[in-house]
N, C-alpha and C positions, 0 to 999 in steps of 0.2 A: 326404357325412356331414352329419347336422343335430344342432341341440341343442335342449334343451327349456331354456327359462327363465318359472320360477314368478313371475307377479306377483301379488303381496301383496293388491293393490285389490282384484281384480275373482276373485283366485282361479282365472282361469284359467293352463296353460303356452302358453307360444307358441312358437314353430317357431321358428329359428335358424340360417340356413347358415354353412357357412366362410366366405364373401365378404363378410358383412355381419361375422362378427366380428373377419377377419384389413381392413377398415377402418377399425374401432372402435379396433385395435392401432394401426394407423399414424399414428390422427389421435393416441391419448394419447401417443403416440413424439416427433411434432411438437408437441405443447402443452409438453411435458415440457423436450424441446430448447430450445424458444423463449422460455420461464419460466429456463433455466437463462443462457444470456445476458445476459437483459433483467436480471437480478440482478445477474448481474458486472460491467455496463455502471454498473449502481447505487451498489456498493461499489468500482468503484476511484478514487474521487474521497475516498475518506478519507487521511487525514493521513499513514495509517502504512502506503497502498499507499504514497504518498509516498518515504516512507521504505523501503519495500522497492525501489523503483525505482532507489533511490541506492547501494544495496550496491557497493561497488571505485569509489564512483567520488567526486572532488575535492568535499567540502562545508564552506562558512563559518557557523560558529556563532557565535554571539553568548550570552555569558553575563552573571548579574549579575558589579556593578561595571564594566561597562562594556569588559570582556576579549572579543578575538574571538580564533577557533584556524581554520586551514584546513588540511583531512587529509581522508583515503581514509576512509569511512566503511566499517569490516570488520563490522559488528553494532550492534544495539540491541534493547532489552526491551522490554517491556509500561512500563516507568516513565522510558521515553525517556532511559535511560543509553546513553551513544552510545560505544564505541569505534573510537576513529579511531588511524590508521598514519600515519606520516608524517606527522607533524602541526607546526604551527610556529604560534606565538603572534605574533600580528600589533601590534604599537604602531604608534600614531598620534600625532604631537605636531606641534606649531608650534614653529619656529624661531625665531632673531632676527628674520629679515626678514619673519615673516608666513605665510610657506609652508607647507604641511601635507607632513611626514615621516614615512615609512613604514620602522620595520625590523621584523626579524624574531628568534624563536629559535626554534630547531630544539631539536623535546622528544621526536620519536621517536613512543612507540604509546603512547596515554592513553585512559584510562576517564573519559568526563565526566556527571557525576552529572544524573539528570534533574531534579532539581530549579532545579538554576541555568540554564538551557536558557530564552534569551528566545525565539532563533528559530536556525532552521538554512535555507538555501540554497543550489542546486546554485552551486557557485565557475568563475568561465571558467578553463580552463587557461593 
């Protein structure tokens, strides 16, 4: 079976087999495929793949005044409100003797407002 394809220029049609058009299909198949990677390869280097990556799993925020939380990140928005599980507010202080001290409180599931958001980081377990 052949096809007729009109070109424009010259006015004439020209002949057409299956084999030349079922090539024509394969290569836009593979341009198609290869366009559609080369993209993804593109876009997962933004922030919020980032942050998609991090879903169930332990991350350290840092917010103003100098507050850090570390918790299960369950969710976040387009405005970087982050709700974390399991969360505990980290202090830092200096002792008498000079030493840097670490406690903790346990605050359970919190929504932390995108605005006060300096940075966030995957936490070691």
């Amino acid at each position: 079976m052949s096809f007729y394809v009109y070109t424009y220029k010259n006015k004439q049609k020209v002949l057409i087999n299956k084999f030349i058009i079922k090539i024509i299909i394969v290569f836009l198949i593979i341009i198609v495929f290869l366009s559609y990677f080369t993209m993804e390869r593109r876009t997962s280097n933004r922030p919020i793949d980032y942050l998609k990556d991090s879903i169930n799993q332990i991350i350290l925020i840092k917010v103003k005044r100098n507050r850090l939380f570390r918790g299960r990140l369950g969710g976040f928005d387009e405005h970087l409100n982050l709700f974390l599980e399991e969360t505990s507010q980290i202090f830092e202080y200096q002792d008498e003797e000079g030493n840097i001290r670490e406690e903790h409180e346990d605050l359970g599931s919190i929504v932390v407002r995108g605005d006060n958001v300096i940075f966030c980081c995957l936490a070691n377990i």
